[in-house]
MARVEX-358513 format. One line per 8 residues: number of its first residue (from 1); their letters; for each residue x, y, z of N, C-alpha, C, CB. Coordinates in steps of 0.02 Angstrom, whole numbers, plus 50000, padded with zeros to 5 digits. Glycine has a CB too. Layout:
REM residues N
NUM) a) X Y Z X Y Z X Y Z X Y Z | ...
***
This chain:
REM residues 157
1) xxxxxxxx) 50042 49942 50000 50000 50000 50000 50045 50062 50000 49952 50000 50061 | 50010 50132 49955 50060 50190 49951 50019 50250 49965 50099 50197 49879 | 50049 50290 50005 50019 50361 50001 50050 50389 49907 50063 50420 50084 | 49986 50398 49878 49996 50438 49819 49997 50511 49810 49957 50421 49782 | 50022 50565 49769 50014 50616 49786 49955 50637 49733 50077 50651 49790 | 49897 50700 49769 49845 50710 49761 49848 50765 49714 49815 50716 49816 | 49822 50782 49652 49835 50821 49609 49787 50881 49634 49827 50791 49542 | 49815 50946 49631 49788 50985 49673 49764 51033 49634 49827 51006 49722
9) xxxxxxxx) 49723 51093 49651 49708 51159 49614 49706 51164 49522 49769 51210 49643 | 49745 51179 49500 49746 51212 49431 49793 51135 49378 49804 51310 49439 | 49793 51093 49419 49811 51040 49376 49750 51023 49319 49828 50975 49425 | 49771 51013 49270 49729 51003 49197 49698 50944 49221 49774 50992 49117 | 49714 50890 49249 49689 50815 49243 49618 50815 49275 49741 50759 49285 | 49626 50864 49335 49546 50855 49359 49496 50890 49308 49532 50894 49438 | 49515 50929 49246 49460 50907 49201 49449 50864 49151 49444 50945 49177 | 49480 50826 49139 49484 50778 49105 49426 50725 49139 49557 50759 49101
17) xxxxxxxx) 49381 50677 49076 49336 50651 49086 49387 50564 49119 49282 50660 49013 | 49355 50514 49162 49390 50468 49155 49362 50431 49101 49399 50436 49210 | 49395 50369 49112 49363 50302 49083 49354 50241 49122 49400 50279 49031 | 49301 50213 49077 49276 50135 49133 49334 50077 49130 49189 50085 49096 | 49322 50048 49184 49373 50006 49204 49351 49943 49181 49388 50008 49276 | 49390 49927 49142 49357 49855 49104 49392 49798 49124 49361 49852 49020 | 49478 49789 49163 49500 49733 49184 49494 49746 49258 49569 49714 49157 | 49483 49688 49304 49479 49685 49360 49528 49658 49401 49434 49664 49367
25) xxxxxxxx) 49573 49677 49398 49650 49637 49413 49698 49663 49482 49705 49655 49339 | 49745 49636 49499 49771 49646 49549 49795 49745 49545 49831 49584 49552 | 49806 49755 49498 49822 49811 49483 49771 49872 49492 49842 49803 49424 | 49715 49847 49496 49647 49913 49517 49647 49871 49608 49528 49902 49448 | 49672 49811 49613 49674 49820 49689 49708 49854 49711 49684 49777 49722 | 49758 49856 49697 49833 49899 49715 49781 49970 49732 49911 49911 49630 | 49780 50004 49648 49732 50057 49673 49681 50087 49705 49720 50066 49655 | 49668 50018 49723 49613 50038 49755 49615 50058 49849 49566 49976 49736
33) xxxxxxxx) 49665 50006 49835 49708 50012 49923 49760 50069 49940 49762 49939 49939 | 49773 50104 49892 49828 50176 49879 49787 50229 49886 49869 50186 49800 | 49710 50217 49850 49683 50276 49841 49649 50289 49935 49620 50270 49766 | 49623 50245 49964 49603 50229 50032 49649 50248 50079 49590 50163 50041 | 49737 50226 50057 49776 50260 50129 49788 50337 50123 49857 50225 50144 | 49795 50353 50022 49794 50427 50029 49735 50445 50056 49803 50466 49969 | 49666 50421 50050 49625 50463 50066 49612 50472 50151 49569 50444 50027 | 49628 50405 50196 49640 50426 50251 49719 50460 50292 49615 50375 50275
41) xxxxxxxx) 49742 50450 50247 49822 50500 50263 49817 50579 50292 49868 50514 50180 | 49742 50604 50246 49752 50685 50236 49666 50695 50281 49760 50720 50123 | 49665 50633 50304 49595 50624 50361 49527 50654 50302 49605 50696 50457 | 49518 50632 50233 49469 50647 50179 49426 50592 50219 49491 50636 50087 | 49360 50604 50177 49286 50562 50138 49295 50539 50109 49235 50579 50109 | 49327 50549 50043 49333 50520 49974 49377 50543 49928 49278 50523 49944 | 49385 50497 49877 49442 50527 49831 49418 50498 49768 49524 50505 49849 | 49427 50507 49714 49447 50482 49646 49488 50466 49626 49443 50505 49609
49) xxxxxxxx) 49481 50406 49576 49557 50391 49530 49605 50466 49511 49532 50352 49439 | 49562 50511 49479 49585 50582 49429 49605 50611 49502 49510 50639 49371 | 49599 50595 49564 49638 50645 49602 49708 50628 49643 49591 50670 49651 | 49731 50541 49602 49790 50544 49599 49817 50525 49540 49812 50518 49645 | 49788 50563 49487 49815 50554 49430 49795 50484 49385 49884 50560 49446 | 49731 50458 49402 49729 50397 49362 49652 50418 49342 49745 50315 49406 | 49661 50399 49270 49583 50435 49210 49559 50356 49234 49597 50461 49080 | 49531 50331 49264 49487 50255 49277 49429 50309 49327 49546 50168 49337
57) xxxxxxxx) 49359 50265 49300 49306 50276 49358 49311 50243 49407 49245 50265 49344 | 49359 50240 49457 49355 50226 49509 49324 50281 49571 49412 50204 49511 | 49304 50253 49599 49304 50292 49672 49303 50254 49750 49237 50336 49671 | 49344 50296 49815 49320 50251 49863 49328 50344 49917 49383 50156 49881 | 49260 50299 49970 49225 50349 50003 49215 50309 50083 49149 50372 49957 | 49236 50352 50140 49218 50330 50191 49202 50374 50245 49257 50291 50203 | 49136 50394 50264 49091 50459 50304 49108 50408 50364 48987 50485 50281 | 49143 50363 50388 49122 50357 50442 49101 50285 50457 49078 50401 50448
65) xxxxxxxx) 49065 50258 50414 49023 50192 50437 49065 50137 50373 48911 50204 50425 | 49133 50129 50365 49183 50066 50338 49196 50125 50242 49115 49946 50329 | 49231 50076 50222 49263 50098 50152 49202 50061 50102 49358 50063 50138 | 49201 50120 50076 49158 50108 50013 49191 50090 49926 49116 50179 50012 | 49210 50057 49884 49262 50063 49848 49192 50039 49779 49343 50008 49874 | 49197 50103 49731 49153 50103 49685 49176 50102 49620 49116 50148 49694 | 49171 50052 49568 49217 50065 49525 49134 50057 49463 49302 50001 49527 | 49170 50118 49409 49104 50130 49359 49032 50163 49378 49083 50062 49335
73) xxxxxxxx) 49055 50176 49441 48991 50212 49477 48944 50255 49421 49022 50270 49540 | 48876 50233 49432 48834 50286 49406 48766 50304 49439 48821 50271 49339 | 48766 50358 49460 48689 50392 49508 48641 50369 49457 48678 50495 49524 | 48598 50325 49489 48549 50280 49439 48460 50343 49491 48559 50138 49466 | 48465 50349 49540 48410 50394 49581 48443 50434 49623 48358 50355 49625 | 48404 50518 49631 48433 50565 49660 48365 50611 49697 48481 50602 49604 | 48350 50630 49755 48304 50661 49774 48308 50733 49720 48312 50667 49854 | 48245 50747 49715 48247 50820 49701 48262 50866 49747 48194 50841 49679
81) xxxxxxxx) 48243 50863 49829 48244 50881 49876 48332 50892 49899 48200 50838 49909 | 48359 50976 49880 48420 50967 49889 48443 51001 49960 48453 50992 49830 | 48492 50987 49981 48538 51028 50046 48592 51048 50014 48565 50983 50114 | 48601 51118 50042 48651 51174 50034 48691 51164 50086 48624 51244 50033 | 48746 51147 50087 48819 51138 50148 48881 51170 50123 48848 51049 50161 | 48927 51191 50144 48991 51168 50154 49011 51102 50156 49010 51190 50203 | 49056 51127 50069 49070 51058 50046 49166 51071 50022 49003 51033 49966 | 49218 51059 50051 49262 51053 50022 49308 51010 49968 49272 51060 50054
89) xxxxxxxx) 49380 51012 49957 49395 50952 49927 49467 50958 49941 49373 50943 49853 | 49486 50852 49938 49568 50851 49951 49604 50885 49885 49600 50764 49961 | 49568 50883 49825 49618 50923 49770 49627 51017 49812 49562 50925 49666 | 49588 51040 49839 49576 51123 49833 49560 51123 49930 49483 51155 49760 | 49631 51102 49955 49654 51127 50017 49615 51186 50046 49723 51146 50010 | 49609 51210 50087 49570 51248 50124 49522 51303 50091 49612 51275 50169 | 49498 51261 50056 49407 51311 50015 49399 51279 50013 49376 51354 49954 | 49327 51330 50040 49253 51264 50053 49222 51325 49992 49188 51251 50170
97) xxxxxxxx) 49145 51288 49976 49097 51308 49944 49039 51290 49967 49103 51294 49889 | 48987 51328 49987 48919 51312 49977 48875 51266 49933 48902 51357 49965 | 48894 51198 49926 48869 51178 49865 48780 51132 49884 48942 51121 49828 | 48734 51152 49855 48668 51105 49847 48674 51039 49798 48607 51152 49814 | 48662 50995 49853 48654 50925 49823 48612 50875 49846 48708 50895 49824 | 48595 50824 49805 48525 50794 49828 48535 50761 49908 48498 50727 49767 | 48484 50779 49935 48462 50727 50013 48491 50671 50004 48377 50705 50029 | 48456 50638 49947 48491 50551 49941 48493 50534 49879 48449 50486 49975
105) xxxxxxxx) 48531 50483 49872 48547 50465 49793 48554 50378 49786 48631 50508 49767 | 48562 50341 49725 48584 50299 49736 48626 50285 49695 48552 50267 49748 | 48654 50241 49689 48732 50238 49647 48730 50135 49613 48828 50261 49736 | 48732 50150 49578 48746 50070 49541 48827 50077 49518 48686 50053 49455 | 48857 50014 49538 48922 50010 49521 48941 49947 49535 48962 50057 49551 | 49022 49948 49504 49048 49880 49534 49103 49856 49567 49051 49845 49497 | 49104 49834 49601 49156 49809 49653 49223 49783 49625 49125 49750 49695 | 49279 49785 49664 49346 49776 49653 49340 49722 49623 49392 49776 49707
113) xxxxxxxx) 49292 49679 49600 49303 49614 49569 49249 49614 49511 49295 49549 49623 | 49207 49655 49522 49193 49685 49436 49102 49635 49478 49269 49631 49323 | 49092 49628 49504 48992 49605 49540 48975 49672 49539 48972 49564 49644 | 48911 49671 49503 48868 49730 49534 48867 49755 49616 48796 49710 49519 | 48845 49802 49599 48824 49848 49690 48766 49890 49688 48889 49912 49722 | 48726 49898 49742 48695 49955 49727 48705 49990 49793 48622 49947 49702 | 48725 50044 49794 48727 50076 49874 48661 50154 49881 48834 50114 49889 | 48618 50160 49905 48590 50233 49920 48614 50245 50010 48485 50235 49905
121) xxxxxxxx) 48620 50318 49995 48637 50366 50025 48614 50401 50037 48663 50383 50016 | 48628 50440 50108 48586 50510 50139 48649 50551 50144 48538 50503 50225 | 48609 50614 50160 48669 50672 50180 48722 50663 50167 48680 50688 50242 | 48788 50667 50205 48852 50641 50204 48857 50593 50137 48865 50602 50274 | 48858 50555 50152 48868 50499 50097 48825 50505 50016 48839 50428 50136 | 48778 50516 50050 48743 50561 49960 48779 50609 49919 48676 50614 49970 | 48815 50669 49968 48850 50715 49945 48920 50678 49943 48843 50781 49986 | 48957 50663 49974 49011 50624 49958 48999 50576 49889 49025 50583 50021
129) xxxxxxxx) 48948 50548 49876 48935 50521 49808 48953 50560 49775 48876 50503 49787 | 48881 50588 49752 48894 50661 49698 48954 50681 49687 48865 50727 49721 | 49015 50716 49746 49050 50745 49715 49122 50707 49702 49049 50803 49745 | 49103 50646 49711 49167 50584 49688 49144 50561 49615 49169 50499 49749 | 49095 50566 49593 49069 50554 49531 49064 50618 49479 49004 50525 49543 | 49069 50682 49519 49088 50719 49457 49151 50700 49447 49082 50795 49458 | 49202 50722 49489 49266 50714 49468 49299 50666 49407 49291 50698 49523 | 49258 50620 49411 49265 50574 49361 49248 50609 49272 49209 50514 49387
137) xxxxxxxx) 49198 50634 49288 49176 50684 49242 49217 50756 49220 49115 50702 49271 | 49268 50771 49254 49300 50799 49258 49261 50892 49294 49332 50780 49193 | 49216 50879 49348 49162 50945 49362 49213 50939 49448 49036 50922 49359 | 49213 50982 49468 49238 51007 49547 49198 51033 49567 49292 51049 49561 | 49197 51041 49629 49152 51064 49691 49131 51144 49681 49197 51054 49768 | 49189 51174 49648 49165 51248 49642 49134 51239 49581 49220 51309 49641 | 49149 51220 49542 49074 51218 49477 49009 51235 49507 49054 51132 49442 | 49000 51174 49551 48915 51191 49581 48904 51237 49628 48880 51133 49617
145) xxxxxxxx) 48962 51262 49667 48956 51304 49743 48921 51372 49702 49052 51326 49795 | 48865 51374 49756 48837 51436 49754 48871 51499 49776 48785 51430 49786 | 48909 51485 49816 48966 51544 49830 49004 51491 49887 48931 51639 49867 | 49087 51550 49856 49132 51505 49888 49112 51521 49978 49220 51525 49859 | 49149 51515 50008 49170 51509 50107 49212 51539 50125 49193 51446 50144 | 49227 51604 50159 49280 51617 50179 49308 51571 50242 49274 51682 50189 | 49381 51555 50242 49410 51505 50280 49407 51517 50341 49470 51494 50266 | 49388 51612 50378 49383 51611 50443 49303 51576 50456 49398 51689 50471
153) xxxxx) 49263 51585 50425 49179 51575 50432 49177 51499 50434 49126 51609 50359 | 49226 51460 50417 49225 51397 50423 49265 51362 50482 49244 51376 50365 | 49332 51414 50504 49343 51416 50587 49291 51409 50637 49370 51477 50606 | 49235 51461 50630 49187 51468 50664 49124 51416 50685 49171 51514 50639 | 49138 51362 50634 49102 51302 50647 49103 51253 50696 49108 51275 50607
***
């Protein structure tokens, strides 16, 4: 297992769209277990392949309740019913944004060994969806933020 380094701010790659992962091999395990210690290294939710430099739809996400590891993910249901939070990201270090995103969602995807999944989500984990699945798409958190956060107003929390 490796801490990878996280492509940050004005790097081109986070717009770049990925692609689906079509072999299921020791080699997306690897990744998949690199992308999990970077993402608890820097104490994140979630990360994307594109945010250490790998164009694969991967993603893995953990609010709290075990590791989620989503590979080809696609939001198949999404409430209309959205919440407006403070939402940051490990690419874009200390800015947050206001971003609205659905209550709950659900996500069809497939597992490190290529079986279907279906996971739905509330709050936390809904929004942690969403914004691990744009990235893939190559969209960031300030795309959607209704206005950015100043960093003291987020002290204040």
């Amino acid at each position: 297992m490796a801490i990878r380094n996280i492509r940050k701010d004005d790097d081109p790659i986070l717009r770049k769209q990925s692609r689906e992962v079509t072999v299921f091999d020791s080699k997306l395990h690897q990744l998949l277990d690199d992308m999990a210690d970077t993402m608890n290294s820097v104490s994140g939710v979630g990360i994307a392949g594109v945010q250490v430099g790998i164009l694969r739809r991967v993603i893995v996400i953990d609010v709290g309740d075990g590791l989620i590891e989503l590979v080809n993910p696609v939001i198949t249901y999404q409430t209309k019913h959205q919440v407006t939070d403070a939402e940051g990201c490990l690419s874009f270090p200390k800015q947050w944004g206001a971003v609205p995103r659905p209550f709950k969602v659900t996500v069809k995807a497939q597992t490190r060994h290529g079986d279907m999944t279906t996971i739905t989500g509330e709050e936390l984990l809904a929004r942690a969806i969403c914004h691990e699945v744009d990235h893939l798409d190559g969209i960031i958190f300030k795309d959607k933020a209704t206005r950015m956060i100043d960093p003291k107003e987020m002290e204040d929390k």
